[in-house]
N, C-alpha and C positions, 0 to 999 in steps of 0.2 A: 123417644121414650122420655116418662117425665119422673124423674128421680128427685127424693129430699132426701134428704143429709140433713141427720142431728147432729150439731156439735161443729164447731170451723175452726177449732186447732189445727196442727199441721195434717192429720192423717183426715178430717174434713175438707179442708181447705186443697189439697193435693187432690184430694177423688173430685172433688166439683170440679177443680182445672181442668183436671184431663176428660172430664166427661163434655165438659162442656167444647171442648176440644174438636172434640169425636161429634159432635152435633145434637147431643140431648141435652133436652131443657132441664135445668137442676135449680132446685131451690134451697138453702143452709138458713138452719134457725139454729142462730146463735143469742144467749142473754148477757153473755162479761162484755163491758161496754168496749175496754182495751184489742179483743180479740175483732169486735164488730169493726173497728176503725181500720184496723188491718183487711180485712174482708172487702172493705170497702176499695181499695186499693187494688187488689188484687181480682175482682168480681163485678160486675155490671151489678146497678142499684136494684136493679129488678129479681135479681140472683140470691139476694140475703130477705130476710124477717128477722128482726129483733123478736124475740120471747123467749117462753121456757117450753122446749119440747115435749117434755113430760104433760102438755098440757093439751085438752083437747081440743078447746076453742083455738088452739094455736096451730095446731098441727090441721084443723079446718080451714082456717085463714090462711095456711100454708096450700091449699088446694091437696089433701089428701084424698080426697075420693075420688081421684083422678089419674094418683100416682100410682106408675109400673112399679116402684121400687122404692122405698125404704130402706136409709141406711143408719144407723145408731151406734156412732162412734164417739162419743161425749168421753169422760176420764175418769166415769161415775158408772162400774156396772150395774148398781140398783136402777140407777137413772136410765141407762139403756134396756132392759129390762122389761121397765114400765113400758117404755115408749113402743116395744116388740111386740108386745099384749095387746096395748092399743091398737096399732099399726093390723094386727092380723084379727084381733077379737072383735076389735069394736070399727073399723074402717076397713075389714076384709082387701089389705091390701095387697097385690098377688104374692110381692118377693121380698123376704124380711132378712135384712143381714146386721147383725149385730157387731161389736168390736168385746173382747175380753178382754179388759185392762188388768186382774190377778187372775195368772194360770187355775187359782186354788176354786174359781167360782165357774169356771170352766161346764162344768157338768150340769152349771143351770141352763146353759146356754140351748133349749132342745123346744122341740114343735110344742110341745107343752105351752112354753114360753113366748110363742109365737116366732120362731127363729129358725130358716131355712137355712141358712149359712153363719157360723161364727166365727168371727176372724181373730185364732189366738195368736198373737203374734209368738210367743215361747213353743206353741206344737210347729207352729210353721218352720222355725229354726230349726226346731230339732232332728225335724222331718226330710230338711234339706240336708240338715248334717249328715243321717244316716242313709239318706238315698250317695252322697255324695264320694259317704264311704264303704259303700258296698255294691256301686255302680259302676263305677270310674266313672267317664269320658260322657255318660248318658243323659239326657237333657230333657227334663220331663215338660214337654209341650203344653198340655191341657190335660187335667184332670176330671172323669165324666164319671155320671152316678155314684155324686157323693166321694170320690177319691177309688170305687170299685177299680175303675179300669182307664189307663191310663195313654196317652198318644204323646210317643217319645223317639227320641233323633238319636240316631247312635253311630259312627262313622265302623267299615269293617276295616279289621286289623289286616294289614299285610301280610300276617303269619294266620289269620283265622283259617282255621279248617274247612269253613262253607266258601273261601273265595276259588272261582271256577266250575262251582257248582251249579245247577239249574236251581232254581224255587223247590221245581217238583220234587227235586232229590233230597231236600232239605227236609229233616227232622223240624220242624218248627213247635215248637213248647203250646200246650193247649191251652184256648181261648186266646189267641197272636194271632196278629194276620198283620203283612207286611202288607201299609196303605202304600207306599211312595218310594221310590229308588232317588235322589242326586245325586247325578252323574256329572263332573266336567261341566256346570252347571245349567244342567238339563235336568228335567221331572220325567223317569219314566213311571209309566204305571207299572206293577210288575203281574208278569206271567209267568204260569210254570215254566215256561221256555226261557226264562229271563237267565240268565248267569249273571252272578255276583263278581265283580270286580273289586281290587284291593283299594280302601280310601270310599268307596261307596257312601254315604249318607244314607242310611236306611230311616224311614219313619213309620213307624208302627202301631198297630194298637192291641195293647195288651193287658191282661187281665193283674190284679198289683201282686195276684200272688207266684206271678210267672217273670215277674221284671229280670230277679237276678239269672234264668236260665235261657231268655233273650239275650244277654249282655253273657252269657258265659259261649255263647255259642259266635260272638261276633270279637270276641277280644284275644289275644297271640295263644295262639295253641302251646307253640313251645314253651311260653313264661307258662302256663295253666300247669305244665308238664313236669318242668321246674319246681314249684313249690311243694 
């Protein structure tokens, strides 16, 4: 996959590492000369362009008509912006992800704008905070269709009501389907015949507006009973 990255401050500079890591080709157009010399350092010569991304001839010289993926993480929403419009309007590139540097400008971030993905750092927190307090123990895997439906690890409680149970006997919350049991560190697949054991890892995938009645069905009955 051949990905560019606008912008090689740290949240640029970290995505090309690790991409480049994982085996795809990534190119970073950076223009502050201070940031290029670090890039340099850290990135093979072939890995960076000097320019301004907002800029067409540059983002061509960057081999955009070529690229899987666009990424527009600069420190300058207007800047990202442009560069998303370009990327989807005028270089039809498949996948456009943006960075939102003020939560307040959030709402520009949309297809309109040429932007499949926006990455607000403040919704992301706040989103972890509230899965974290209304989840317990639950560990959101991969987020599919847009954040609709979600593929998450949940261990069962000792005291849950489903352990001992068959699949089939189980209530399971609609749109849920248990993908994967670990066990004693084994993957089973599960079958209605399966029984649930205490400590289980269960992996799931479930609809986001079902998460908490997944996680209510797998956590201490007696504490549930309790409160």
């Amino acid at each position: 996959m051949y990905v560019i990255i606008v912008g090689g401050g740290k949240t640029g500079s970290q995505l090309a590492s690790q991409l480049v890591k994982e085996g795809h080709t990534v190119r970073v157009i950076e223009d502050r000369q201070a940031v290029l010399e670090r890039l340099k350092e850290e990135l093979s010569p072939q890995a960076i362009l000097a320019g301004d991304g907002s800029s067409p001839k540059v983002l061509e010289a960057a081999g955009i008509e070529r690229a899987n993926v666009l990424a527009a993480v600069t420190g300058e929403d207007e800047t990202n912006l442009v560069i998303t419009t370009l990327a989807r309007f005028e270089f039809n590139v498949p996948r456009v992800i943006a960075r939102v540097n003020n939560p307040k400008n959030a709402w520009l971030f949309n297809s309109d704008m040429g932007v499949d993905v926006a990455l607000n750092q403040a919704d992301i927190l706040a989103r972890l905070i509230a899965e974290e307090m209304s989840l317990g123990d639950m560990m959101t895997l991969l987020k599919l269709r847009r954040g609709e439906y979600s593929i998450v690890e949940e261990k069962v409680h000792p005291n849950a009501n489903v352990v001992g149970k068959a699949l089939k006997d189980i209530n399971l919350p609609p749109d849920c389907v248990f993908v994967a049991i670990l066990r004693h560190g084994q993957l089973i697949i599960p079958r209605g015949d399966t029984v649930l054991e205490p400590v289980d890892e269960i992996i799931a995938l479930v609809h986001s507006t079902q998460l908490a009645n997944l996680a209510g069905l797998l956590v201490d009955a007696q504490a549930s009973l309790g409160k």
